[in-house]
LUMFI-289142 format. One line per field, with one value per residue (C-alpha): z, y, x; residue in one letter. Coordinates in Angstrom, 1 decimal, padded with zeros to 4 digits. Each point is the difference from the previous one (the first is absolute). Last residue first. Layout:
N
c3 = c(Z, ...)
c2 = c(Y, ...)
c1 = c(X, ...)
rest = c(A, ...)
***
This chain:
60
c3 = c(-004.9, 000.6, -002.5, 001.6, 001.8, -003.4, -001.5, 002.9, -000.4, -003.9, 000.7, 002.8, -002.3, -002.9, 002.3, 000.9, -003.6, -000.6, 003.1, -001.2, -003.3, 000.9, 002.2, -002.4, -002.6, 002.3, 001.9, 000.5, 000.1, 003.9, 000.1, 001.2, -003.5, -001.2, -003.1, -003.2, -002.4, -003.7, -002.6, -000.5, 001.6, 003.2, -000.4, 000.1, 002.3, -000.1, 000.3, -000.8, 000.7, -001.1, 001.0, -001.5, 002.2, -002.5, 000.6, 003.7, 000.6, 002.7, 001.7, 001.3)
c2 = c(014.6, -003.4, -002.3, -002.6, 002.7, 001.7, -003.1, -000.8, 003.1, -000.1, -003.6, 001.9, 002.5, -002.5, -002.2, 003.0, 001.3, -003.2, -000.3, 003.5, -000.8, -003.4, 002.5, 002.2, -002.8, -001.8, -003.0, -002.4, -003.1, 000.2, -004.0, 000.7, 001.1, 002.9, -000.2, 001.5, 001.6, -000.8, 002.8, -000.4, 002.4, -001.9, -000.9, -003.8, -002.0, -000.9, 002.6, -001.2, 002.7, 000.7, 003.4, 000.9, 003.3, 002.2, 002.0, -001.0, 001.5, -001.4, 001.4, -001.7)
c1 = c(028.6, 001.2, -000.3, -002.2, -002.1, -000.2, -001.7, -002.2, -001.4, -000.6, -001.8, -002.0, -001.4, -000.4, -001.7, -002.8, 000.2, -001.7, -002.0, -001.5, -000.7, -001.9, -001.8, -000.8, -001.2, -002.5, 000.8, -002.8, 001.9, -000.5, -001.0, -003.4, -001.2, -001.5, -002.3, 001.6, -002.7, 000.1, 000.0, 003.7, 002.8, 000.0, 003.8, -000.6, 002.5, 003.6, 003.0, 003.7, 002.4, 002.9, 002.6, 002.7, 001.4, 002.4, 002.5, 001.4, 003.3, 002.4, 002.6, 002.9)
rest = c(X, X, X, X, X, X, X, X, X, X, X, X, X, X, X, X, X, X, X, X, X, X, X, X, X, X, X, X, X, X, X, X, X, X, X, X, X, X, X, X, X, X, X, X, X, X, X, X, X, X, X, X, X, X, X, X, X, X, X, X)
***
């Protein structure tokens, strides 16, 4: 059986200031310090695997 994947909904709660504002963000030891590309990069990371998983499951 084949299965066709159209549309991937995907939510994601994300806590934390974006840095846009004057104020400067001081590093903390707790790893929060995440910058934008690499919060884009873990995110098409999961979607990458998710999509694997996915065709695994179904077979092609």
């Amino acid at each position: 059986m084949a299965v066709t994947i159209k549309e991937l909904n995907i939510t994601a709660n994300v806590s934390g200031s974006s840095g846009t504002g004057p104020e400067k963000q001081v590093a903390t030891g707790g790893g929060g310090g995440l910058s934008k590309l690499d919060k884009e990069v873990i995110i098409r990371e999961a979607v990458r695997r998710a999509m694997e998983e996915i065709s695994y499951k179904f077979g092609r």
